[in-house]
PyMOL commands that place a pseudoatom at each C-alpha (Angstrom):
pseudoatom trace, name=CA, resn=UNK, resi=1, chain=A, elem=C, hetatm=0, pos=[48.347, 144.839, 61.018]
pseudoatom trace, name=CA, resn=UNK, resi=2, chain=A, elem=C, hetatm=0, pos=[50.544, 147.341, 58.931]
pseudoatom trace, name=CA, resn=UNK, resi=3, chain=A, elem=C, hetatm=0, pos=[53.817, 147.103, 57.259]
pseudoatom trace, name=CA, resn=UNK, resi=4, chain=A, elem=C, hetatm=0, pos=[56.442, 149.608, 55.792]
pseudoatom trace, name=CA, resn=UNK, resi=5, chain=A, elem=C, hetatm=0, pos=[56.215, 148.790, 51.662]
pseudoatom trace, name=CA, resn=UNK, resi=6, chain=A, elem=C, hetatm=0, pos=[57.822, 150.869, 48.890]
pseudoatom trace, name=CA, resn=UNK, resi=7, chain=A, elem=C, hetatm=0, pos=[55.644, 151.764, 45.752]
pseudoatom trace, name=CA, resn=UNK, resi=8, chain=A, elem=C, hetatm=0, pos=[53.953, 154.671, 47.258]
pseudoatom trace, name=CA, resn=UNK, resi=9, chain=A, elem=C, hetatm=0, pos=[52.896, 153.753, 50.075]
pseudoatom trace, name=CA, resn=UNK, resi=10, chain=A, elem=C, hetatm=0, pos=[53.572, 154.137, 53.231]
pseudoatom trace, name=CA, resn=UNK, resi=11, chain=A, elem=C, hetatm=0, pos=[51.538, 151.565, 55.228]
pseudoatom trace, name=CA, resn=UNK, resi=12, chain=A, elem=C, hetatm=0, pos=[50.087, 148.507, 54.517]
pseudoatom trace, name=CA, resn=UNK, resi=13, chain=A, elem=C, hetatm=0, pos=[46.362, 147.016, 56.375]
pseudoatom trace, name=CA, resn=UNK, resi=14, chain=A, elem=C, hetatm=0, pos=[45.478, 143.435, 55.860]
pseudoatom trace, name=CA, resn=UNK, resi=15, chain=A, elem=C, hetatm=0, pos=[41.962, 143.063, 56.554]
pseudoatom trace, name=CA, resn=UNK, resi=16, chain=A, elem=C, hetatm=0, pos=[39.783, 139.920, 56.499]
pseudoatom trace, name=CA, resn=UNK, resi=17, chain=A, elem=C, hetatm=0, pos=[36.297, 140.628, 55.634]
pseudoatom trace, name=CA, resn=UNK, resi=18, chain=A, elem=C, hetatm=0, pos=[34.572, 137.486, 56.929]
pseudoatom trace, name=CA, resn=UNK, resi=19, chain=A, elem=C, hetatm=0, pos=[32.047, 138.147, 59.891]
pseudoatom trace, name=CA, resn=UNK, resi=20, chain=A, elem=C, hetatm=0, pos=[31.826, 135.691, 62.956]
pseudoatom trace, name=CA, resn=UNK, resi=21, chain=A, elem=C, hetatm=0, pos=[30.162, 133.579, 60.522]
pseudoatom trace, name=CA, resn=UNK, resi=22, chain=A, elem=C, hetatm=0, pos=[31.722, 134.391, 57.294]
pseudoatom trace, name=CA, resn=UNK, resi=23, chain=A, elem=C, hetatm=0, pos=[28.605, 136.090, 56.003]
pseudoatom trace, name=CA, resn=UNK, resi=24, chain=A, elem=C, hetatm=0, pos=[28.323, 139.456, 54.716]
pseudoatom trace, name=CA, resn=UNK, resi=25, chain=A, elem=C, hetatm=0, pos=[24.277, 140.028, 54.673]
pseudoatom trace, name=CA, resn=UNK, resi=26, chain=A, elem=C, hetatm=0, pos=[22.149, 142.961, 55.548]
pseudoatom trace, name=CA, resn=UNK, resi=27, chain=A, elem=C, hetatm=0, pos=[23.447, 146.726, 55.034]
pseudoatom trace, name=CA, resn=UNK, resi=28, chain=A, elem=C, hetatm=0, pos=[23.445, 147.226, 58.858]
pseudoatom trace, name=CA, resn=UNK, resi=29, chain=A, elem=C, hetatm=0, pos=[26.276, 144.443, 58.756]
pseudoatom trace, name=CA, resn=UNK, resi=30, chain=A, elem=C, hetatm=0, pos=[28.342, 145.649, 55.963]
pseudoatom trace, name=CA, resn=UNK, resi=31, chain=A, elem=C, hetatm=0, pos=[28.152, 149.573, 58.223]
pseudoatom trace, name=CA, resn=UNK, resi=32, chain=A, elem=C, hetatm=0, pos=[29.993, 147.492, 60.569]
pseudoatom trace, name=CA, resn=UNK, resi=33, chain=A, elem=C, hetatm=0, pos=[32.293, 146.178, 58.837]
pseudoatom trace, name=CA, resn=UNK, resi=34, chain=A, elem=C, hetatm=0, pos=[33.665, 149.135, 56.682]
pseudoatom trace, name=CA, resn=UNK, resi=35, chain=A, elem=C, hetatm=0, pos=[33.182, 151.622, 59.949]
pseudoatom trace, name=CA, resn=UNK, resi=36, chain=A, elem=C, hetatm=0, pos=[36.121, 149.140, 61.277]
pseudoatom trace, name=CA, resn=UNK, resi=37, chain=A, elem=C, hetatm=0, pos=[38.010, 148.861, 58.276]
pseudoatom trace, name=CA, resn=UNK, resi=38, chain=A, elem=C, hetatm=0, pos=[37.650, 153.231, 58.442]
pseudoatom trace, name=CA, resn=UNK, resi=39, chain=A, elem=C, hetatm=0, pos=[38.969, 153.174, 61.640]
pseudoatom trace, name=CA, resn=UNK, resi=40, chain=A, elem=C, hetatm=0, pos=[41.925, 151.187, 60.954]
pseudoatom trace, name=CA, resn=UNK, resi=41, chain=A, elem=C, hetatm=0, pos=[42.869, 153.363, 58.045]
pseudoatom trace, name=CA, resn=UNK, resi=42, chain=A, elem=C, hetatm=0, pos=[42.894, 156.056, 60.122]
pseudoatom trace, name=CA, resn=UNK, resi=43, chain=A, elem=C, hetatm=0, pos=[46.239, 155.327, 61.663]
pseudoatom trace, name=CA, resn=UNK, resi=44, chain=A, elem=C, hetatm=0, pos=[47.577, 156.055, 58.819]
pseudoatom trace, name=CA, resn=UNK, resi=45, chain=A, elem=C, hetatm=0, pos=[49.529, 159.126, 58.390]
pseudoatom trace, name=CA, resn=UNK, resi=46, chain=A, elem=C, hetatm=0, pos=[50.610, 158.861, 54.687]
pseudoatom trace, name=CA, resn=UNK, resi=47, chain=A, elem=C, hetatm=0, pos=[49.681, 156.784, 51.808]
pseudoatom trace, name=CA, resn=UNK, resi=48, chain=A, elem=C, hetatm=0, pos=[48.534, 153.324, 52.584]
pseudoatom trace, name=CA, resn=UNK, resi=49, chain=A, elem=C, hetatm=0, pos=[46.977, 150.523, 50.768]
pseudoatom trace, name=CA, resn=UNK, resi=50, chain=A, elem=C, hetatm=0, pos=[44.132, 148.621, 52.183]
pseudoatom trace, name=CA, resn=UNK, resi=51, chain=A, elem=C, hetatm=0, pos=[43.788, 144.550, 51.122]
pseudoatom trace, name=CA, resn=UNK, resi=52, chain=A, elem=C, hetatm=0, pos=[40.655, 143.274, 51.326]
pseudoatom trace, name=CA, resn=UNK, resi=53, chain=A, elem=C, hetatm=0, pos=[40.961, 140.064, 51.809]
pseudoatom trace, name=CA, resn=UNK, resi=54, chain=A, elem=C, hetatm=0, pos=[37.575, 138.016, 50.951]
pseudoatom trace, name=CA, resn=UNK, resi=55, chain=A, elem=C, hetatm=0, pos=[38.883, 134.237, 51.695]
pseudoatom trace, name=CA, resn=UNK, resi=56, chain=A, elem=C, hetatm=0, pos=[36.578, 133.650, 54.167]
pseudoatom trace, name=CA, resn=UNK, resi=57, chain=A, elem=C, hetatm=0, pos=[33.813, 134.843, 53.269]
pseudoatom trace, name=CA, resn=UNK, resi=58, chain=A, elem=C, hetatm=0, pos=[30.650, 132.879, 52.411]
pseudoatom trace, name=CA, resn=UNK, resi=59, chain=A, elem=C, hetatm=0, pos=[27.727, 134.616, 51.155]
pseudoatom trace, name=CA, resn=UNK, resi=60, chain=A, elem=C, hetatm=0, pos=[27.341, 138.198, 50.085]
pseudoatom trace, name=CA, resn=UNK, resi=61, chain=A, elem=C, hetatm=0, pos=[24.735, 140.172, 49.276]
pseudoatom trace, name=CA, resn=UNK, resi=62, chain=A, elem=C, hetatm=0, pos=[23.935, 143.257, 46.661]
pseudoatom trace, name=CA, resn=UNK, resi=63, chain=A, elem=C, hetatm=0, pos=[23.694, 145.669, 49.931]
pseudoatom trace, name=CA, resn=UNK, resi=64, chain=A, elem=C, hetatm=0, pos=[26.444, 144.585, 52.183]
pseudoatom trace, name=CA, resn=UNK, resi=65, chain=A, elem=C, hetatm=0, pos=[28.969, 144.711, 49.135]
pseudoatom trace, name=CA, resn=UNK, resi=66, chain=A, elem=C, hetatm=0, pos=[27.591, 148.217, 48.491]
pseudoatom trace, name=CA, resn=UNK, resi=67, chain=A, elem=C, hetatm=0, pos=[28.759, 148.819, 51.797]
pseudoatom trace, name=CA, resn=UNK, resi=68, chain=A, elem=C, hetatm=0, pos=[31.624, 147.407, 52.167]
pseudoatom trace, name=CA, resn=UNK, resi=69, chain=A, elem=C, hetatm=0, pos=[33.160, 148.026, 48.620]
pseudoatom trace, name=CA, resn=UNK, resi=70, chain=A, elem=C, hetatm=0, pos=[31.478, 151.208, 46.910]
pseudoatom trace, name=CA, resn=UNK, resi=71, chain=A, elem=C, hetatm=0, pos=[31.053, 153.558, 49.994]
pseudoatom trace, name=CA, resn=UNK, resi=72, chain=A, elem=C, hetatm=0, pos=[34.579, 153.075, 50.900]
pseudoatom trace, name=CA, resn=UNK, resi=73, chain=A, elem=C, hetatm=0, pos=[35.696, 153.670, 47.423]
pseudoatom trace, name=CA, resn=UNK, resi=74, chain=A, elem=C, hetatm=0, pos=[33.395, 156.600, 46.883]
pseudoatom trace, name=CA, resn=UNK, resi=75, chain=A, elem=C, hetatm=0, pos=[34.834, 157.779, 50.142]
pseudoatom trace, name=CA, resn=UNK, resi=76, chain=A, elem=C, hetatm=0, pos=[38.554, 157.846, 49.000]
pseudoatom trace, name=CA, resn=UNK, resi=77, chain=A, elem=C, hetatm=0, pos=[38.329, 158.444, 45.873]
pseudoatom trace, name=CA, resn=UNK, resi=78, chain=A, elem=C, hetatm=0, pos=[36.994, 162.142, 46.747]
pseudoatom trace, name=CA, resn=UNK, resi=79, chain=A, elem=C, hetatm=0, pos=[38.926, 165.077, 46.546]
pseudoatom trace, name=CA, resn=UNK, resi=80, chain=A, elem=C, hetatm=0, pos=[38.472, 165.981, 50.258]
pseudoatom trace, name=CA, resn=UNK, resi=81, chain=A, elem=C, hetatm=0, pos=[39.031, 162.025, 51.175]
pseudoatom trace, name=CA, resn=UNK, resi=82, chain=A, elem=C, hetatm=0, pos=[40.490, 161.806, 54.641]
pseudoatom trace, name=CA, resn=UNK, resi=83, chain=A, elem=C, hetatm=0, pos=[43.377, 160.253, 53.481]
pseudoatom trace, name=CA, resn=UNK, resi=84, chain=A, elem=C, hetatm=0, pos=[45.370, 158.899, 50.723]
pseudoatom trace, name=CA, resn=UNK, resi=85, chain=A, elem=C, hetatm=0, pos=[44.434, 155.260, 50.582]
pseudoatom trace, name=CA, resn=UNK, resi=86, chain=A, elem=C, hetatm=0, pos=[44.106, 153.165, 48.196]
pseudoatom trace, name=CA, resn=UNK, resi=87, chain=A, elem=C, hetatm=0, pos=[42.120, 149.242, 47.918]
pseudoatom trace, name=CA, resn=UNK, resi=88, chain=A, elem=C, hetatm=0, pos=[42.146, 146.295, 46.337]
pseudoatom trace, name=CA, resn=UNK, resi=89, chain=A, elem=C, hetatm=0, pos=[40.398, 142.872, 47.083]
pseudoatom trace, name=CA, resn=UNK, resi=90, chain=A, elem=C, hetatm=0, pos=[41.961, 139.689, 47.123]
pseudoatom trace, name=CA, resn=UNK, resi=91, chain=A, elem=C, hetatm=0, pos=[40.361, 135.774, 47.593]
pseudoatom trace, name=CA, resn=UNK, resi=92, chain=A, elem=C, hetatm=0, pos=[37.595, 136.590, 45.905]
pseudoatom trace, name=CA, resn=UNK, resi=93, chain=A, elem=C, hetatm=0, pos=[34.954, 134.111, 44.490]
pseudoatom trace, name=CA, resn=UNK, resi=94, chain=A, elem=C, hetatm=0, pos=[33.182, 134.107, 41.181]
pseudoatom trace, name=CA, resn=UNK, resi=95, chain=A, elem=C, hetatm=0, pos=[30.347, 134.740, 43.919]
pseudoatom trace, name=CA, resn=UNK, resi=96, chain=A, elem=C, hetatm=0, pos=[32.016, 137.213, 45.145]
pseudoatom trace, name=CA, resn=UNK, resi=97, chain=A, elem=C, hetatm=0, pos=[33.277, 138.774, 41.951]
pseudoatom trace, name=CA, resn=UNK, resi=98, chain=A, elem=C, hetatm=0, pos=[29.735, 139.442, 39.972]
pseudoatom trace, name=CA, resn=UNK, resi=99, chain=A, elem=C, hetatm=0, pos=[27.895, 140.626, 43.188]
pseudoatom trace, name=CA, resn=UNK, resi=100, chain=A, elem=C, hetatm=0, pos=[30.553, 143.061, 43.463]
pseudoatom trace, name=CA, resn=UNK, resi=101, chain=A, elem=C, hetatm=0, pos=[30.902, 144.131, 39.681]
pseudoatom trace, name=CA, resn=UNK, resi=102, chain=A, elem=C, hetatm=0, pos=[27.272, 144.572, 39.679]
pseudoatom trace, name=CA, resn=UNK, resi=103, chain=A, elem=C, hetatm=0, pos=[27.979, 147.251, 42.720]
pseudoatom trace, name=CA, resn=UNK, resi=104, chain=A, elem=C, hetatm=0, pos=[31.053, 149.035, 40.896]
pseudoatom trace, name=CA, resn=UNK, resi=105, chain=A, elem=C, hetatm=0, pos=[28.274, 148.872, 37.672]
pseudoatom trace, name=CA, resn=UNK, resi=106, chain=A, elem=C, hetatm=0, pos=[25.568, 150.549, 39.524]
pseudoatom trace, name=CA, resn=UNK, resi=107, chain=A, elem=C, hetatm=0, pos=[28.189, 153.300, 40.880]
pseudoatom trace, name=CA, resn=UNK, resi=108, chain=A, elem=C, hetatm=0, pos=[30.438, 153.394, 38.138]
pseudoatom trace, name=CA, resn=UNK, resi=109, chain=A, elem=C, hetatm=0, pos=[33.166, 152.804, 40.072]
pseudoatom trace, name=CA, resn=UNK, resi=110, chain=A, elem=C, hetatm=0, pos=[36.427, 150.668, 39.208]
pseudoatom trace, name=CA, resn=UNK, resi=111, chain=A, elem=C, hetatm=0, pos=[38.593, 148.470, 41.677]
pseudoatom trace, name=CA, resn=UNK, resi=112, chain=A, elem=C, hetatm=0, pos=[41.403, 146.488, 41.192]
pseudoatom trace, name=CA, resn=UNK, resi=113, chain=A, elem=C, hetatm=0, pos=[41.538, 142.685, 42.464]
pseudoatom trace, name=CA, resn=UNK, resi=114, chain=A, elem=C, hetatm=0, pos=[44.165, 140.280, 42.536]
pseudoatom trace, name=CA, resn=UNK, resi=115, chain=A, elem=C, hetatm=0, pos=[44.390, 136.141, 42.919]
pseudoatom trace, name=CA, resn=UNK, resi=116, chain=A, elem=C, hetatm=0, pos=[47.260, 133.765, 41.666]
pseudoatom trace, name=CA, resn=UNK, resi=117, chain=A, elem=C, hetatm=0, pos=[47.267, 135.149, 37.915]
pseudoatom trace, name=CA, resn=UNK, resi=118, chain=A, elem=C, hetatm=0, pos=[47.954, 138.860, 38.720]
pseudoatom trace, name=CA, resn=UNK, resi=119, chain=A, elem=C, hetatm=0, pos=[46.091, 141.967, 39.572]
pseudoatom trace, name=CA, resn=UNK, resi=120, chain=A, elem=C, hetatm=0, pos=[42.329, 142.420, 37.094]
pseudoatom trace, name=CA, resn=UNK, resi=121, chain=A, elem=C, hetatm=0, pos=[40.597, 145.727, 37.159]
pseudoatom trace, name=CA, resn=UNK, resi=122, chain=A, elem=C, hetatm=0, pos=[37.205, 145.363, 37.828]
pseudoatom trace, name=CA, resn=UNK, resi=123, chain=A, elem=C, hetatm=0, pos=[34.257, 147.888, 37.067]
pseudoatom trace, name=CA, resn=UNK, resi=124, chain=A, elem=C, hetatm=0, pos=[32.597, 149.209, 34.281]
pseudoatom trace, name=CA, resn=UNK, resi=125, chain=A, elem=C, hetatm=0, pos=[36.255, 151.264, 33.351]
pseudoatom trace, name=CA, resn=UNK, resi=126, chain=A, elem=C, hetatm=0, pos=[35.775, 153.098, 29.516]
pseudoatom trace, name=CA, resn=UNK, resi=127, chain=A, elem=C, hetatm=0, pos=[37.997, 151.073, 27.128]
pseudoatom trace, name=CA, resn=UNK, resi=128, chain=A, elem=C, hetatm=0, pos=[40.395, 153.255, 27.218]
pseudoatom trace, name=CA, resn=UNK, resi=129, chain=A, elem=C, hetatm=0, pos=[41.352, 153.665, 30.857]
pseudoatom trace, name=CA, resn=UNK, resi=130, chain=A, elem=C, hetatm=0, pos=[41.726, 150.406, 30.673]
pseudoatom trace, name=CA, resn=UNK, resi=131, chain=A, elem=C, hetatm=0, pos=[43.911, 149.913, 28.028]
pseudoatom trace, name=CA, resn=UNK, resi=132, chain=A, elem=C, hetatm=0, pos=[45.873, 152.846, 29.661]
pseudoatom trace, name=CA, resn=UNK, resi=133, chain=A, elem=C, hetatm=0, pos=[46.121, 150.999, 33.359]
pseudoatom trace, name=CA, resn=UNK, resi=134, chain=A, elem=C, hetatm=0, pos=[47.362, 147.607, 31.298]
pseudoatom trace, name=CA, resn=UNK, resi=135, chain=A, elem=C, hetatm=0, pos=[49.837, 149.463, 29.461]
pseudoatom trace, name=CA, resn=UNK, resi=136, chain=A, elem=C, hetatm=0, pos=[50.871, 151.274, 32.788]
pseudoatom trace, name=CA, resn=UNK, resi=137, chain=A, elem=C, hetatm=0, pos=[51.017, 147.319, 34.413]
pseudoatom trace, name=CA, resn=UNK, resi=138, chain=A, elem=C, hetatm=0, pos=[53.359, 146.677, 31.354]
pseudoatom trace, name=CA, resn=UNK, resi=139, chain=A, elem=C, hetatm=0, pos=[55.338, 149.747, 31.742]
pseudoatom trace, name=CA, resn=UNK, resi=140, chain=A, elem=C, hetatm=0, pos=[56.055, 149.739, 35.370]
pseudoatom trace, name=CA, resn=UNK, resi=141, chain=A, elem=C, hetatm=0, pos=[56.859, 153.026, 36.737]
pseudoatom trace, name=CA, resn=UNK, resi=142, chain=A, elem=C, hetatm=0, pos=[56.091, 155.313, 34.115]
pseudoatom trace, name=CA, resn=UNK, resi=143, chain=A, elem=C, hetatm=0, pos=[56.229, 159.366, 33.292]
pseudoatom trace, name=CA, resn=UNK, resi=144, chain=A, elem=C, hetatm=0, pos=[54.443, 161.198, 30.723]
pseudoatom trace, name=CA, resn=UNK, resi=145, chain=A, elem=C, hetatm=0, pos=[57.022, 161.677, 27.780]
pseudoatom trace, name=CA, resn=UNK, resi=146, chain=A, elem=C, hetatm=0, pos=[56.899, 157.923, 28.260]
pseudoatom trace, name=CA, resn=UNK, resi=147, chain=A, elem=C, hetatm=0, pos=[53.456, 157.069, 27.776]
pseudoatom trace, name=CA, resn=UNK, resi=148, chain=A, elem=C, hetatm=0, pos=[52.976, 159.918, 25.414]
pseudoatom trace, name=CA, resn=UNK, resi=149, chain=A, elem=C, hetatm=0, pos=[54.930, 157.541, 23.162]
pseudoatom trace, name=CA, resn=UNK, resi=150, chain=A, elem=C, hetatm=0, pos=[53.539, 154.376, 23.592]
pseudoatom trace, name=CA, resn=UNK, resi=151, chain=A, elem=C, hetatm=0, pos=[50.109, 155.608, 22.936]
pseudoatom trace, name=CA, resn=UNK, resi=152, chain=A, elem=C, hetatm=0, pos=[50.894, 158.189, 20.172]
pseudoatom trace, name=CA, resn=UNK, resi=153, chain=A, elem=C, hetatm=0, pos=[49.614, 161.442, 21.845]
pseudoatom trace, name=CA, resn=UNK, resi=154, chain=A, elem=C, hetatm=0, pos=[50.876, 164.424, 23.086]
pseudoatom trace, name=CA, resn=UNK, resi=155, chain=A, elem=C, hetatm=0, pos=[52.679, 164.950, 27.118]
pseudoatom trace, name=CA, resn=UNK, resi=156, chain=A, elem=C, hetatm=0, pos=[50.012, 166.904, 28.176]
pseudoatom trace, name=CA, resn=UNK, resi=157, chain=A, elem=C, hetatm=0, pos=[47.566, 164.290, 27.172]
pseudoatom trace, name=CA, resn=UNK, resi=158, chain=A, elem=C, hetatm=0, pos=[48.619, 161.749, 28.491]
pseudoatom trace, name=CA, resn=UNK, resi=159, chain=A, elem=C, hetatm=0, pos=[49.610, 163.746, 31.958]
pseudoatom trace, name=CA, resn=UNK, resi=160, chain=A, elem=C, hetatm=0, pos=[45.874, 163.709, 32.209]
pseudoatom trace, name=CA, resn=UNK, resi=161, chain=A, elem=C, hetatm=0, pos=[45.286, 160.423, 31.337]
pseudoatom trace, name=CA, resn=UNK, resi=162, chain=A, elem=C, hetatm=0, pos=[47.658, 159.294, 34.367]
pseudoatom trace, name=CA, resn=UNK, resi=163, chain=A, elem=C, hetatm=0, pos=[46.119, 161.819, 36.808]
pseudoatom trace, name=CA, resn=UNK, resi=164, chain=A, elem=C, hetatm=0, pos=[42.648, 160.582, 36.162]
pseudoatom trace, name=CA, resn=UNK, resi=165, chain=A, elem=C, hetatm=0, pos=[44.088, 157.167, 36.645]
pseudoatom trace, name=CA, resn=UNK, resi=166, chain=A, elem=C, hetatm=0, pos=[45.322, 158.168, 39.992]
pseudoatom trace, name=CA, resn=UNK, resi=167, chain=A, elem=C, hetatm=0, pos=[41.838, 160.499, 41.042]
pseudoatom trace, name=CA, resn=UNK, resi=168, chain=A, elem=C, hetatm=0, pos=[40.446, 157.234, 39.971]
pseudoatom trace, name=CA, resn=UNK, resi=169, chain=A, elem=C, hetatm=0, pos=[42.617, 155.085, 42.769]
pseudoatom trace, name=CA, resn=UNK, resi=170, chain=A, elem=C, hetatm=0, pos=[44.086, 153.071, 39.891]
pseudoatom trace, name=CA, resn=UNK, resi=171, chain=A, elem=C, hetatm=0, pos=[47.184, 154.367, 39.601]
pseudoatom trace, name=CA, resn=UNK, resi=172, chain=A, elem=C, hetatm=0, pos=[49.684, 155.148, 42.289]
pseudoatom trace, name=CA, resn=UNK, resi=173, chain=A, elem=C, hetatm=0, pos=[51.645, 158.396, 42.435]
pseudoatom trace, name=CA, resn=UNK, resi=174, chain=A, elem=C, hetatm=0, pos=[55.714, 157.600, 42.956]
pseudoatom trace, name=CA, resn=UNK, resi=175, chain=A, elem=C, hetatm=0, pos=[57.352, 161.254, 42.491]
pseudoatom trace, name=CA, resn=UNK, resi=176, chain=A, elem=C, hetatm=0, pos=[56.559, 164.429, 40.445]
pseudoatom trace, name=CA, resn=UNK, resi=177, chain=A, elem=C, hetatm=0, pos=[54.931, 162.884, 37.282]
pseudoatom trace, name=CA, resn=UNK, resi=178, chain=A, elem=C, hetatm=0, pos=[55.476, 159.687, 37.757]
pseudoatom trace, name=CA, resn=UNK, resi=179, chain=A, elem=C, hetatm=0, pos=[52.905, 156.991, 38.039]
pseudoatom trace, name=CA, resn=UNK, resi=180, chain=A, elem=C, hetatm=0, pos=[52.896, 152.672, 38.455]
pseudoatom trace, name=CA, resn=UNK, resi=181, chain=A, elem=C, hetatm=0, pos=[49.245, 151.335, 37.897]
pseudoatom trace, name=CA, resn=UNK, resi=182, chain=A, elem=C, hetatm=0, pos=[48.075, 149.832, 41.099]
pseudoatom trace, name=CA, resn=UNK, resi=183, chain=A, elem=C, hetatm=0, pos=[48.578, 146.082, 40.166]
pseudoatom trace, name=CA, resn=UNK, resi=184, chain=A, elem=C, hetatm=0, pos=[52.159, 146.662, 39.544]
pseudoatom trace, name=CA, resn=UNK, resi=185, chain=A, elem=C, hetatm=0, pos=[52.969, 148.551, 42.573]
pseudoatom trace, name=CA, resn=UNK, resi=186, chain=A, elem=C, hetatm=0, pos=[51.985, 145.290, 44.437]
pseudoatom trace, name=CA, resn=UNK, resi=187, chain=A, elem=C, hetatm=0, pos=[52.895, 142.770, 42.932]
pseudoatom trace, name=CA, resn=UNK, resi=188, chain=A, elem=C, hetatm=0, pos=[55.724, 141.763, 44.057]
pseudoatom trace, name=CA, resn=UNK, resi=189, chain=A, elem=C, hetatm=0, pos=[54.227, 142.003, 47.822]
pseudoatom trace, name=CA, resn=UNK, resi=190, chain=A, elem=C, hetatm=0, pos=[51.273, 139.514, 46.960]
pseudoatom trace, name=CA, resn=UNK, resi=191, chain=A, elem=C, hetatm=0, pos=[49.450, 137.483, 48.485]
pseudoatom trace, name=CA, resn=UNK, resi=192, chain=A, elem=C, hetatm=0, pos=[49.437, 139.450, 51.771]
pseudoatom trace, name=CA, resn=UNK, resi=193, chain=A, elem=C, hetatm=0, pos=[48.568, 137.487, 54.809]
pseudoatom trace, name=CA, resn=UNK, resi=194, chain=A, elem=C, hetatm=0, pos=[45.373, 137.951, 56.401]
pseudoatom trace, name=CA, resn=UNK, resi=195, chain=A, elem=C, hetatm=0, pos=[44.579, 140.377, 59.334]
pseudoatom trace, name=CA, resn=UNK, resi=196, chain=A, elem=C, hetatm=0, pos=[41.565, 141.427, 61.058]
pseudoatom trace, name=CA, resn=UNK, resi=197, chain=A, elem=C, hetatm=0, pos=[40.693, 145.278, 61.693]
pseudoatom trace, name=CA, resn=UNK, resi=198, chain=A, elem=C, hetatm=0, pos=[40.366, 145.872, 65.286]
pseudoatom trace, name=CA, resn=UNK, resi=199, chain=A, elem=C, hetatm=0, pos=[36.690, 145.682, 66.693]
pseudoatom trace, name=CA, resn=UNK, resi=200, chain=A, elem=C, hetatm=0, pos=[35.831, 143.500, 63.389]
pseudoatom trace, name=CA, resn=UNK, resi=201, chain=A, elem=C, hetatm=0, pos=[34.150, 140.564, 64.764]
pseudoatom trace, name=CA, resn=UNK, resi=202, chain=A, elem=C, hetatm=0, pos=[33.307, 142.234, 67.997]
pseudoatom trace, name=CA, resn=UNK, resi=203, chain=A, elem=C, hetatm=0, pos=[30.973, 145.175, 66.127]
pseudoatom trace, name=CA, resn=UNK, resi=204, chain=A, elem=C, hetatm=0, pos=[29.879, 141.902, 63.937]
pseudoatom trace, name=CA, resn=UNK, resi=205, chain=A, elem=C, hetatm=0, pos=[28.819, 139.996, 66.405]
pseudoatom trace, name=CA, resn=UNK, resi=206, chain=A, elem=C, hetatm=0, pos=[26.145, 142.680, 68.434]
pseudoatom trace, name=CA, resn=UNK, resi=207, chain=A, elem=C, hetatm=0, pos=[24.255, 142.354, 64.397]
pseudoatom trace, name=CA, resn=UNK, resi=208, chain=A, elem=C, hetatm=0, pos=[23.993, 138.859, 64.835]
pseudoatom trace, name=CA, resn=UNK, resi=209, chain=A, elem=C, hetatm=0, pos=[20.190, 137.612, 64.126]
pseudoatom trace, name=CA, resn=UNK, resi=210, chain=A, elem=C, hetatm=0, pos=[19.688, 141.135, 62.717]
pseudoatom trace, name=CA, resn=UNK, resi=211, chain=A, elem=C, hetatm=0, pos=[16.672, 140.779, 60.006]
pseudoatom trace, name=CA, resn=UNK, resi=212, chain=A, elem=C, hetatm=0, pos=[16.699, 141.463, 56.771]
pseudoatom trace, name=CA, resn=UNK, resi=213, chain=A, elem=C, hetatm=0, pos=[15.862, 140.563, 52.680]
pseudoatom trace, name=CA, resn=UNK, resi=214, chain=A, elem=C, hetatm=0, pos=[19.262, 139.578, 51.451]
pseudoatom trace, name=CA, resn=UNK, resi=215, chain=A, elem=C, hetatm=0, pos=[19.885, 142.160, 48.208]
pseudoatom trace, name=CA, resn=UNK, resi=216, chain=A, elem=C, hetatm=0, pos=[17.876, 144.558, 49.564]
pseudoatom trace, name=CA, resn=UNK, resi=217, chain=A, elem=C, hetatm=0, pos=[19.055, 148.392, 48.613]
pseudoatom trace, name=CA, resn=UNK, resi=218, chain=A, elem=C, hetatm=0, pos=[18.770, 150.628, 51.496]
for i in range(1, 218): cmd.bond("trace and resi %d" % i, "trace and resi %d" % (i + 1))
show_as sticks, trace
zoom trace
């Protein structure tokens, strides 16, 4: 379920999100899913991107998004993350969408998405990241002297600006000081077919029946 891609990365995992019964309810059930989605990533050996693909997937809830989306951001967006992957989330619903804003809200987190108009960061980003990651969509591979002009500051301000792009999993580091925000870099490679981590539905299935409130916080 991995490819060779250029734009940074080195792999590529194509993961569909839908359980046995294309719902994701319960915190128990998201575990299982992103403990999969973990272990697939860890075949990695270099940078990879991981594509969440939510086509399938019914119902959500607040818990099993939290899950799914925030604890594996919050996981790889650390400095001691276990490797350097980045996410985004494609065939997502409007359902989909505000239960999982409301997640990257409540852990002010930021994640890109894509569907048939182009990539949309999603999260409560300040104004200005997000102007910088739409200009960096614009610009295309981009260094600082370069974006130090567009935006009127100085090189090492916007050197910063791009690194916290990049801490942030937004932006995609191709070469010493170079960056491509993380829509761009994957563009051209979209829609990406859908896969299944290993163990997905099999780790799914042994929750089946499992009780609980949907939206309940854990």
């Amino acid at each position: 379920m991995h490819s060779s891609m250029g734009g940074g990365f080195e792999k590529v995992f194509r993961t569909s999100v839908a359980t046995l019964y294309s719902n994701l309810v319960t915190r128990p059930t998201g575990q299982a899913v992103r403990v999969a989605i973990e272990q697939q990533i860890e075949e990695s050996q270099g940078p990879c991107l991981s594509v969440l693909d939510f086509s399938h997937v019914g119902v959500i809830d607040f818990s099993c998004a939290d899950e799914v989306i925030a604890k594996l951001l919050i996981k790889y967006q650390a400095p001691d993350r276990p490797s350097d992957t980045f996410f985004i989330v494609q065939g997502a619903s409007e359902h989909h969408k505000d239960l999982i804003e409301m997640v990257l809200e409540r852990r002010n987190l930021a994640l890109v998405a894509v569907d048939s108009e182009g990539p949309e960061l999603w999260g409560p980003a300040p104004s200005r990241l997000r102007e910088l990651w739409e200009d960096l969509g614009r610009m295309g591979d981009t260094v600082a002297d370069e974006l130090a002009t567009v935006r009127g500051v100085s090189t090492p301000v916007a050197s910063s600006w791009l690194k916290r792009l990049a801490a942030w999993r937004l932006a995609v580091p191709q070469g010493r000081e170079c960056y491509s925000s993380l829509g761009s870099a994957v563009r051209s490679e979209l829609p990406y077919e859908s896969g299944e981590a290993e163990g997905l539905r099999a780790a799914d299935s042994e929750l089946d029946g499992y009780g609980g409130a949907a939206g309940e916080i854990n």
